[in-house]
KEVEXMI-513343 format. One record per residue (C-alpha): residue number from 1; x, y negated, z. Coordinates in steps of 0.25 Angstrom, whole numbers, padded with zeros to 4 digits. Layout:
# KEVEXMI-513343
 bake    px    py    pz
  NUM     X     Y     Z
...
This chain:
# KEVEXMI-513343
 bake    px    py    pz
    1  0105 -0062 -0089
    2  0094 -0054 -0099
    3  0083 -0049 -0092
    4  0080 -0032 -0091
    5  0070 -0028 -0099
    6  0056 -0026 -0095
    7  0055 -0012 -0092
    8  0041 -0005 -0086
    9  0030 -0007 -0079
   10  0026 -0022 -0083
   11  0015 -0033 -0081
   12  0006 -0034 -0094
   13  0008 -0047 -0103
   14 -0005 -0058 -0100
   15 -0011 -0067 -0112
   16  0003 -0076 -0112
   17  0013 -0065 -0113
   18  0017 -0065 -0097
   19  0016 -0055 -0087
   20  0006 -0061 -0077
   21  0004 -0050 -0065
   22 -0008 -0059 -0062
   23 -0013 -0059 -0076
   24 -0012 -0042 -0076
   25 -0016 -0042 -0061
   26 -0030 -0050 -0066
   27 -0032 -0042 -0076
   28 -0033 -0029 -0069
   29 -0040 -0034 -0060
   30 -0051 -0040 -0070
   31 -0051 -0024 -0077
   32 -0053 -0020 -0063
   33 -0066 -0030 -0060
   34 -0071 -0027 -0073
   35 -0078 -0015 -0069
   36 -0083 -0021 -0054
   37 -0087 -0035 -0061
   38 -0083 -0042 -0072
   39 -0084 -0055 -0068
   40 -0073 -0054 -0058
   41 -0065 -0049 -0068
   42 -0067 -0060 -0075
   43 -0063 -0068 -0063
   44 -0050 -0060 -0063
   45 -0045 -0063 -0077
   46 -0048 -0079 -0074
   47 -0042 -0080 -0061
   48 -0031 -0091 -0060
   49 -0027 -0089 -0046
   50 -0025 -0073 -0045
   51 -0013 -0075 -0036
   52 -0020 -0081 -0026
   53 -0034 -0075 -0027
   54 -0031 -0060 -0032
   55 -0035 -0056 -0018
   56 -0052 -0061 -0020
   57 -0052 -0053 -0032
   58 -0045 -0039 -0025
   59 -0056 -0043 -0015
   60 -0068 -0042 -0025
   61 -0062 -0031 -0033
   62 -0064 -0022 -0019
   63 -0076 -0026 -0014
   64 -0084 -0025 -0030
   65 -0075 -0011 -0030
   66 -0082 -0008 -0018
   67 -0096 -0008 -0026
   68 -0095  0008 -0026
   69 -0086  0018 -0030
   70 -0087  0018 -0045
   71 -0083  0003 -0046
   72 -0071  0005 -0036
   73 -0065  0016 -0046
   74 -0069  0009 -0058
   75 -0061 -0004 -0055
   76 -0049  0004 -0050
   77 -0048  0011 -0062
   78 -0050 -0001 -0071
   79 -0038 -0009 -0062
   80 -0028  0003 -0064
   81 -0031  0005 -0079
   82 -0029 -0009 -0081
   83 -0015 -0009 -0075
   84 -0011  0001 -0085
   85 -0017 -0005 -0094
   86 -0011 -0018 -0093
   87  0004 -0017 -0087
   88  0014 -0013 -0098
   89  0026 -0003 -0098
   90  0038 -0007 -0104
   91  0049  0001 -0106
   92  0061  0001 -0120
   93  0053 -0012 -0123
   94  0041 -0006 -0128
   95  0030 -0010 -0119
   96  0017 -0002 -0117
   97  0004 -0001 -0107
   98  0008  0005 -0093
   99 -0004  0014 -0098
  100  0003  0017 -0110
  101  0021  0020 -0104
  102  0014  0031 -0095
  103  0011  0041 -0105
  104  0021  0035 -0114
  105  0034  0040 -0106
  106  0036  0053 -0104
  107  0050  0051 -0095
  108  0051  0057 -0081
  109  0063  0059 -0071
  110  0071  0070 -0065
  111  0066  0073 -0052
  112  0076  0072 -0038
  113  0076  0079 -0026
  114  0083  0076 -0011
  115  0077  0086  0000
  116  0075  0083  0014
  117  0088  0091  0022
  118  0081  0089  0034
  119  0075  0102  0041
  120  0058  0103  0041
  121  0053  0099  0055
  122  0044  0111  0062
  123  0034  0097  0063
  124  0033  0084  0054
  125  0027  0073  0065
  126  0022  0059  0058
  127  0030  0047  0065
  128  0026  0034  0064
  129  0036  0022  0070
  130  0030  0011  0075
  131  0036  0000  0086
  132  0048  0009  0087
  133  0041  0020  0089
  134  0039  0033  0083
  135  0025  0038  0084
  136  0020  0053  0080
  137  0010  0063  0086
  138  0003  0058  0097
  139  0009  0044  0099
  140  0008  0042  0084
  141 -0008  0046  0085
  142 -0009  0035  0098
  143 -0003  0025  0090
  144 -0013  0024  0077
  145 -0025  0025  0087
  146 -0020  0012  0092
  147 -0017  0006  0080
  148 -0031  0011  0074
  149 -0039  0005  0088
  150 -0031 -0008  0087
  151 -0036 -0010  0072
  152 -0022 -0007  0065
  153 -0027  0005  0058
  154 -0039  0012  0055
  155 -0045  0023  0064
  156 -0044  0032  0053
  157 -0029  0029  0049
  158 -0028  0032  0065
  159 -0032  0045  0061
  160 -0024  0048  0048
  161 -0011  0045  0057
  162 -0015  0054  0068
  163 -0018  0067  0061
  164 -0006  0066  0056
  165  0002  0064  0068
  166 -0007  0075  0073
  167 -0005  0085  0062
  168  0012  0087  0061
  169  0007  0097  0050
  170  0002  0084  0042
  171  0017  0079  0043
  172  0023  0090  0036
  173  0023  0083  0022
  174  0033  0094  0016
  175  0022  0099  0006
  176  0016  0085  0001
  177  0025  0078 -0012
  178  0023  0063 -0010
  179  0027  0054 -0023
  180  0030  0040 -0017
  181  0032  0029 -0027
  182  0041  0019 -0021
  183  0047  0029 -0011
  184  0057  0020 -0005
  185  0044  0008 -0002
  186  0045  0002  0011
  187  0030  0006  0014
  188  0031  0022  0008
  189  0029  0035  0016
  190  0044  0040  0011
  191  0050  0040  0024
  192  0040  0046  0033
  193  0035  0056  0022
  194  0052  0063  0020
  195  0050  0065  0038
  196  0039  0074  0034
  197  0045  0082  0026
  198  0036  0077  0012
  199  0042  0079 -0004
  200  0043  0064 -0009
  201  0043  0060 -0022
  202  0049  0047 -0022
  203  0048  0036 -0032
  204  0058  0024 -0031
  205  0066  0014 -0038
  206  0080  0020 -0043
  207  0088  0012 -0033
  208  0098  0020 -0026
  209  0097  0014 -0010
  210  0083  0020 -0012
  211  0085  0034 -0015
  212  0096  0033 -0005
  213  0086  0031  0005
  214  0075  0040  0000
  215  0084  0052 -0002
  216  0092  0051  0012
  217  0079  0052  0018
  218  0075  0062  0011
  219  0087  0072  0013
  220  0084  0069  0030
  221  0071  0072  0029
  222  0062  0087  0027
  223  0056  0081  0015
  224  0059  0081 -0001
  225  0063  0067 -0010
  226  0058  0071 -0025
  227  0063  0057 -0034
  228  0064  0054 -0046
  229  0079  0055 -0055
  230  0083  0049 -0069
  231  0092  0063 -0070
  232  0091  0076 -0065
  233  0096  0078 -0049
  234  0108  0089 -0049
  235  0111  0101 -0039
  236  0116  0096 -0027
  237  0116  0080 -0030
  238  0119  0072 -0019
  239  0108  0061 -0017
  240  0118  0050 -0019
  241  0119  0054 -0033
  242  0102  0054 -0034
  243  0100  0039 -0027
  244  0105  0033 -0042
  245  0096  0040 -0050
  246  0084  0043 -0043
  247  0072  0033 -0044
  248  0063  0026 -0054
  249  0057  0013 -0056
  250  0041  0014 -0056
  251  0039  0004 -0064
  252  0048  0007 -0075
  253  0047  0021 -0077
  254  0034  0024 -0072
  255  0031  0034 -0084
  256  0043  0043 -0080
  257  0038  0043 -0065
  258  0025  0046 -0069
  259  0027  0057 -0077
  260  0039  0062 -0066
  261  0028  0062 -0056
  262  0019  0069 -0062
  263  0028  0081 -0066
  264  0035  0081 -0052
  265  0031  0094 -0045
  266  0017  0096 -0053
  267  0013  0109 -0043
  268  0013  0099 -0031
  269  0002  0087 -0027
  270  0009  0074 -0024
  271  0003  0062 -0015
  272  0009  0050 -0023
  273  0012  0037 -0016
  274  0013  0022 -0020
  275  0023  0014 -0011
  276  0029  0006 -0020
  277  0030 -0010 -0019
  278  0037 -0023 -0027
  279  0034 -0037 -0025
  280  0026 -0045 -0035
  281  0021 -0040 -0048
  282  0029 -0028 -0047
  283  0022 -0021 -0035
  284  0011 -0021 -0046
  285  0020 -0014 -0055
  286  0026 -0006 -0048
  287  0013 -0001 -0043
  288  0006  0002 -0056
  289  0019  0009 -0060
  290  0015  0018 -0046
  291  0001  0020 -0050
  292  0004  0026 -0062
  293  0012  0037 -0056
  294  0000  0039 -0045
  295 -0011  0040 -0057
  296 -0001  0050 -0067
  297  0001  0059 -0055
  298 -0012  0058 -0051
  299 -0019  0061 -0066
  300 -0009  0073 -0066
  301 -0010  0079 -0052
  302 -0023  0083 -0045
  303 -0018  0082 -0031
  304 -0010  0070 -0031
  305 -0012  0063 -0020
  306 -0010  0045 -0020
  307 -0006  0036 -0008
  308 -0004  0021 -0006
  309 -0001  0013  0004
  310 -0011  0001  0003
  311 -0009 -0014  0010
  312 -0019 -0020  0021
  313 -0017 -0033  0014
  314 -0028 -0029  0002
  315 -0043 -0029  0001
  316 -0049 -0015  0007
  317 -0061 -0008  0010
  318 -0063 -0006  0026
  319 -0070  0001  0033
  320 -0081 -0003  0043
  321 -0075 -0003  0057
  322 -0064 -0010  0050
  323 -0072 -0020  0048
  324 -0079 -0022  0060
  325 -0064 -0024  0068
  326 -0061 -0034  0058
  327 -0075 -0041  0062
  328 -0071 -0038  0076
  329 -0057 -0044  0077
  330 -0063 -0057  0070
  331 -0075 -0060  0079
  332 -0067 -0057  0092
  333 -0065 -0065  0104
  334 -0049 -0060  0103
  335 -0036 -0071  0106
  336 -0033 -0068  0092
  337 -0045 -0075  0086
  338 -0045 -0086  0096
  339 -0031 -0090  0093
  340 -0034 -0089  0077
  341 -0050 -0094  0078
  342 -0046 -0107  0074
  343 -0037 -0105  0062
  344 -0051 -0098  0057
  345 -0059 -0109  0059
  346 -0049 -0120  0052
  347 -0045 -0111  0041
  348 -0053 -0102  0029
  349 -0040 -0096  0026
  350 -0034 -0089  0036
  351 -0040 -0078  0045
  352 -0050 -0077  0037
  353 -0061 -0066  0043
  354 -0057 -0051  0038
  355 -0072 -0044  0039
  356 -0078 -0047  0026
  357 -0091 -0040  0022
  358 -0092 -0026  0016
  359 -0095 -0024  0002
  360 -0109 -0017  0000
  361 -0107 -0006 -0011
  362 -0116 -0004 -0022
  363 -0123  0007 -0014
  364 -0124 -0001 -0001
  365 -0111  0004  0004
  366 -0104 -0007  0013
  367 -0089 -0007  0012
  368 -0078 -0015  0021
  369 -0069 -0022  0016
  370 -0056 -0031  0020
  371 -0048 -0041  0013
  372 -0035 -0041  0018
  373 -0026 -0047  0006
  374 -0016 -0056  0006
  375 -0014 -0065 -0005
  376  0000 -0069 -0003
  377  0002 -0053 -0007
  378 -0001 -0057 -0022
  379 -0008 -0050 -0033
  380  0001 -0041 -0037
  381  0003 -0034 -0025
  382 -0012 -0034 -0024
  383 -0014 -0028 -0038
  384 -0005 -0017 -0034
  385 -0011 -0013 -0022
  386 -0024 -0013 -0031
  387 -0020 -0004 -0041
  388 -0017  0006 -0029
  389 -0030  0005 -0023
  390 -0035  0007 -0036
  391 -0028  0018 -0038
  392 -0031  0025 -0026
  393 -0047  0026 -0027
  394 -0045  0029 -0041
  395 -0036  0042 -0038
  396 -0044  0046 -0025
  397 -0057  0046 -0035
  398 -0048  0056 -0043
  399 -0048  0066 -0033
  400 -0034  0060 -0027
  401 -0030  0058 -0012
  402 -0026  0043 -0011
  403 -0019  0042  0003
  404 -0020  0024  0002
  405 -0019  0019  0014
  406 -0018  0002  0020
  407 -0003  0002  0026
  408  0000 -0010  0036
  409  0004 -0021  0034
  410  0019 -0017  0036
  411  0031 -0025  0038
  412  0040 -0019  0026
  413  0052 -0027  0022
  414  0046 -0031  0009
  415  0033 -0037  0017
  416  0042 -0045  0029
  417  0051 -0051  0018
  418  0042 -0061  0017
  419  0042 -0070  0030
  420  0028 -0072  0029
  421  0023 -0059  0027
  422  0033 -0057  0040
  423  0027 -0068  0050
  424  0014 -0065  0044
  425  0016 -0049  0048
  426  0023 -0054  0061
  427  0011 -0062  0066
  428 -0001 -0053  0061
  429 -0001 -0043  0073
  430 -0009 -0059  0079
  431 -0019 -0052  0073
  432 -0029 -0040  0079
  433 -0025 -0029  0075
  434 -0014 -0032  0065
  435  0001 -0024  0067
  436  0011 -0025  0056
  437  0018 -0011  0055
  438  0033 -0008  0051
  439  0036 -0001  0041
  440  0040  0013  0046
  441  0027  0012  0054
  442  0019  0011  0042
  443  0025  0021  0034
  444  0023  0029  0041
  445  0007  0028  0046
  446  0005  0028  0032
  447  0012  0039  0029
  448  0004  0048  0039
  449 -0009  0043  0033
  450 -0006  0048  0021
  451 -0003  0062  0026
  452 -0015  0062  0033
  453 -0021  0058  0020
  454 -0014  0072  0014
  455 -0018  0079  0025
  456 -0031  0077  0028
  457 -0041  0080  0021
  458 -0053  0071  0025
  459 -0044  0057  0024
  460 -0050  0049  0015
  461 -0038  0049  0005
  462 -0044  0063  0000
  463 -0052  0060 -0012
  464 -0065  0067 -0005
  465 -0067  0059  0005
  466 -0078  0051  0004
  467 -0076  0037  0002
  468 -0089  0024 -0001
  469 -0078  0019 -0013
  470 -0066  0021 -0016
  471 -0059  0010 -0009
  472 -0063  0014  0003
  473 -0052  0023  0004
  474 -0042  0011  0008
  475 -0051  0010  0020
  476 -0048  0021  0028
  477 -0033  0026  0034
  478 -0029  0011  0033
  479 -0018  0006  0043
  480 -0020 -0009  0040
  481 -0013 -0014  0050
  482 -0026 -0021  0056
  483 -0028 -0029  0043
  484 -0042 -0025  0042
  485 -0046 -0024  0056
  486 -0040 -0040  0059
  487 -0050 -0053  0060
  488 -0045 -0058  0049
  489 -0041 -0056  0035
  490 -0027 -0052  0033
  491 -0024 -0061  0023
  492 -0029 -0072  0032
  493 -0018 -0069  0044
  494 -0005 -0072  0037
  495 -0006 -0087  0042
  496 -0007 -0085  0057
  497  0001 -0072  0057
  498  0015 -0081  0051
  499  0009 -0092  0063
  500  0008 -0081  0073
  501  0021 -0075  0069
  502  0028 -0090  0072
  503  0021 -0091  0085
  504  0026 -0077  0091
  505  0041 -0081  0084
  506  0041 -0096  0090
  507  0031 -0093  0102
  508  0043 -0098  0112
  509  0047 -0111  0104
  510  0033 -0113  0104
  511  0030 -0111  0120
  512  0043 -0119  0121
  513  0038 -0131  0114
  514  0025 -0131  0122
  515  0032 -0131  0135
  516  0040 -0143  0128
  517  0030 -0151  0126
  518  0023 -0148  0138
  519  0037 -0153  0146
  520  0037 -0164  0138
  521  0023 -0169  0139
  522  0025 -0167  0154
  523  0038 -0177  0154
  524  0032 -0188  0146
């Protein structure tokens, strides 16, 4: 069977011809280091192991970024233009720079349109299900108070939620145009921001059962779907007809969705959003292919606004009090610590303390940070969460509002399809104050922290809020989940949680066979 031609957004060739993602991943990272310290650059380029010990450099990277501002911005910039630099564009067999394909198709696409038939409300209210509730106003505001005192969230996230469930006036998102690239992800606001009524420019692979789903929940809701179409959309077409031809793929023709975006409804200010997520090398990929369209519309247009949903499972500055709990909770006379005590005193490997010390800034500045990364992740996924921090302190120094927020760790169907992710998930709750969340739940908290971000002028999303480096931004709003208040490291849990997850499936057999061998000891 002969292969498809390579077509798009590809890795760049190494030294013997091959498409390494390690060998590019390394390599961007060494341009990154350049300007923070060579050395470690160096290191970089000569590691041998980069599957296995990605996460130390990651760590470094954030604690020498941490060193003021200047170098913070600096590296990110350097990361970024490495990326476009490297990765290639292939399209008709001609291969170029990614750099280079952006400005060399001119291409666009025709725009669609499916209106919400559902009447306005004289009142949007945000709802947030969770334990088969749905929570709004008042109940809703108890709720992240409780989270936010157990250790789940930050006090301030608490906050972000409940001015929006305070304010109904916030809800109403019929004057806000949202681009969301990957529309249809698991893990996006789609869903929760049609209910309010909001004008959604959605981007998704042309794959009919998708649009299906998009465009009947855009006709029963109050809000607008604004897509992209390979031909025009005619009078009076019904939407059955459109689920065929509406679509795009990201990483193929990402020219023509830059320059579509950009020219979309230019008298309007867009909040653009990534939400996009593959497995493997494509999620890097993919995600360069996204951060393309973030930084054309964000060049072009002033008051463009960027979101992203970041993941606990990454290296991140913190603030104090955070750390302190995670202190606490370590040092603690709880059943929890005495029950795992031993397993830290036998082994270097797991449960591994979570307080580490702060990182004194070149003007004396200390700043917290955690270590919450997970190896079995991969360097890939790393890489591109990376390129989004990157891109987020880089577009908020540009005078942007970047709404990019921790989500919790969330059991999605992409995530629980590994059954060690799952008993892992399932047992993790052992651990003060860890809560894995469902799906619905998380989209929707993170969706009402970004409308407070778009609402409130003194978040710390807004470009003129004052921040002691760039990275603190991640810092503040962040519903963790717990990961960064726990004892210990997050990456150093897994273990226990899968031994916890058997014990609470298998507790009866397990009392049973006690009992047995108590009866039988008893008779002989």
């Amino acid at each position: 069977m002969a292969q498809k031609p390579i077509s798009g957004l590809i890795f760049p060739a190494n030294d013997k011809g091959e498409r390494s993602s390690s060998d590019a991943a390394k390599n961007v990272y060494a341009a990154s280091f350049a300007t923070l310290d060579p050395k470690i650059a160096e290191q970089v380029k000569q590691e041998k192991n980069w599957r296995f010990r990605y996460n130390k450099y990651i760590v470094d990277h954030l604690k020498l970024s941490l060193g003021s501002p200047e170098k913070a911005l600096i590296a990110a910039k350097a990361g970024l233009d490495q990326l476009y630099k490297d990765f290639q564009f292939v399209r008709d067999g001609k291969t170029t720079s990614f750099e280079e394909a952006l400005s060399l198709y001119k291409g666009s696409f025709q725009t669609g349109v499916v209106k919400g038939k559902q009447p306005k409300p004289s009142a949007y209210d945000i709802e947030v299900p969770y334990k088969g509730r749905k929570l709004k106003g008042d109940e809703l505001v108890k709720q992240v108070y409780k989270w936010a005192e157990y250790g789940i969230i930050e006090p301030d996230i608490a906050e972000a939620i409940a001015n929006v469930a305070k304010n109904q006036k916030w809800a109403d998102l019929s004057d806000k145009y949202f681009v969301l690239l990957g529309a249809g992800a698991a893990m996006g606001p789609f869903l929760v921001l049609m209910a309010l009524g909001a004008n959604v420019i959605a981007l998704d692979l042309g794959i009919p059962r998708i649009w299906e789903r998009l465009m009947k929940v855009a006709e029963n809701s109050t809000g607008t779907l604004i897509f992209p179409l390979k031909e025009a959309q005619k009078e009076g077409e019904s939407l059955e007809s459109l689920w065929g031809r509406a679509g795009c793929d990201i990483t193929v023709e990402t020219p023509e969705i830059c320059n579509w975006v950009r020219e979309l409804y230019p008298d309007k200010e867009f909040v653009i959003g990534s939400y996009v997520y593959l497995d493997s090398e494509a999620f890097v990929r993919v995600s360069l292919a996204c951060d393309s369209v973030i930084r054309s519309l964000c060049e072009h247009r002033k008051g463009t606004s960027v979101a992203f949903l970041c993941t606990p499972t990454d290296a991140h500055v913190i603030q104090q009090p955070t750390h302190k709990a995670s202190e606490t909770n370590y040092k603690e006379l709880s059943w929890q610590n005495l029950i795992t005590y031993p397993i830290r005193f036998i082994s270097s490997k797991m449960l591994v303390k979570n307080a580490q010390r702060p990182v004194v800034a070149d003007n004396g500045e200390q700043l917290y940070w955690v270590d919450a990364l997970i190896v079995p992740q991969g360097p890939n996924y790393a890489l591109a969460k990376r390129l989004q921090h990157w891109r987020s302190i880089l577009a908020r120094s540009q005078g942007h509002l970047v709404s990019t927020h921790i989500a919790p760790s969330t059991a999605t169907v992409s995530v629980v399809k590994n059954k060690q992710f799952a008993w892992a998930y399932d047992g993790m709750p052992f651990f003060k104050p860890m809560e894995i969340f469902e799906q619905d739940t998380s989209n929707a908290v993170m969706a009402a922290i970004l409308i407070n971000d778009l609402r409130n002028s003194k978040s710390p999303a807004n470009p003129t809020y004052p921040l002691k480096n760039p990275y603190e931004l991640f810092s503040y709003s962040s519903f963790h989940g717990g990961a960064w208040r726990l004892a210990y490291k997050f990456g150093t849990i897994g273990e226990v949680a899968v031994i916890v997850h058997f014990v609470k499936v298998l507790w009866i057999y397990i009392v049973l066979a006690i009992v047995a061998l108590f009866l039988l000891k008893r008779l002989f």
